[in-house]
N, C-alpha and C positions, 0 to 999 in steps of 0.2 A: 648440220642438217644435210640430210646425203638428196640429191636429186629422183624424184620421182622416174623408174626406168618406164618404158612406153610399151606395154602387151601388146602380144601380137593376136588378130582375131583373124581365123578363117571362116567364111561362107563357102559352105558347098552347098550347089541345086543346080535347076537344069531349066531352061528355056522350058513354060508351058506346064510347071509347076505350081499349083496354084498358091499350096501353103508356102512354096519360094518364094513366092510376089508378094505374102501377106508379111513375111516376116524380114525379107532385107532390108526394107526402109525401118522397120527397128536397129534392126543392127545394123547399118549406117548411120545413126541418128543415137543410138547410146556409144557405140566407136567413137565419134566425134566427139563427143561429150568429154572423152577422155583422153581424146590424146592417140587413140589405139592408131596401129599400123592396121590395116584393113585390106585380106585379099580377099577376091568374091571368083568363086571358082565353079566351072562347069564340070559334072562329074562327067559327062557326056565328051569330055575333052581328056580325061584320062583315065585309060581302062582299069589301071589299078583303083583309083575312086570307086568308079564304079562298081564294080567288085566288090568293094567293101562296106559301100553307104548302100548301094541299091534304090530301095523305097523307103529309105529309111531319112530324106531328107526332106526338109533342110535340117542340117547339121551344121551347128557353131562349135567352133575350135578354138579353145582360147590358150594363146601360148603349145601349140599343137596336143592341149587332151580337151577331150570330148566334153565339152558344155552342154548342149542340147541335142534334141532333135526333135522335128516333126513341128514344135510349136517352140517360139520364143517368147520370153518374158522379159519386160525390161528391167523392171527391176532387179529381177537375178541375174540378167547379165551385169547391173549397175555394179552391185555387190560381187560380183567376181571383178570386175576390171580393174573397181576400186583397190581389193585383196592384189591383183597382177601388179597393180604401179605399185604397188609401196612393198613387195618380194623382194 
């Protein structure tokens, strides 16, 4: 039996986003669930983010490719992290 390894989740948004506020306690709350390593990142803190997400967040990163944006779903995040641990 090989050990379940631990996906890695990024958040990016930004202070005063609103759909940021709607959706990080999901994804801290299916993170947990599973075990994920969890950053929560300001794109306003780095210009290359920024640059790249724009308006286009919040954007979840799971194991650094693009899971979502704009809105999150628990359950499809459940169902990738699950897919991540057992990779």
């Amino acid at each position: 039996m090989t050990d379940a390894r631990v996906p890695k989740v990024t958040f990016l948004g930004k202070p005063g986003c609103h759909l940021c506020e709607q959706a990080e306690p999901v994804v801290r709350e299916v993170a947990a669930r599973h075990g994920a390593a969890l950053s929560v990142l300001s794109i306003l803190d780095d210009e290359a983010l920024q640059r790249q997400y724009g308006e286009l967040i919040p954007v979840v990163l799971v194991d650094g490719v693009q899971h979502s944006q704009w809105f999150v779903e628990a359950q499809r995040l459940d169902v990738a992290l699950a897919a991540a641990s057992r990779a």
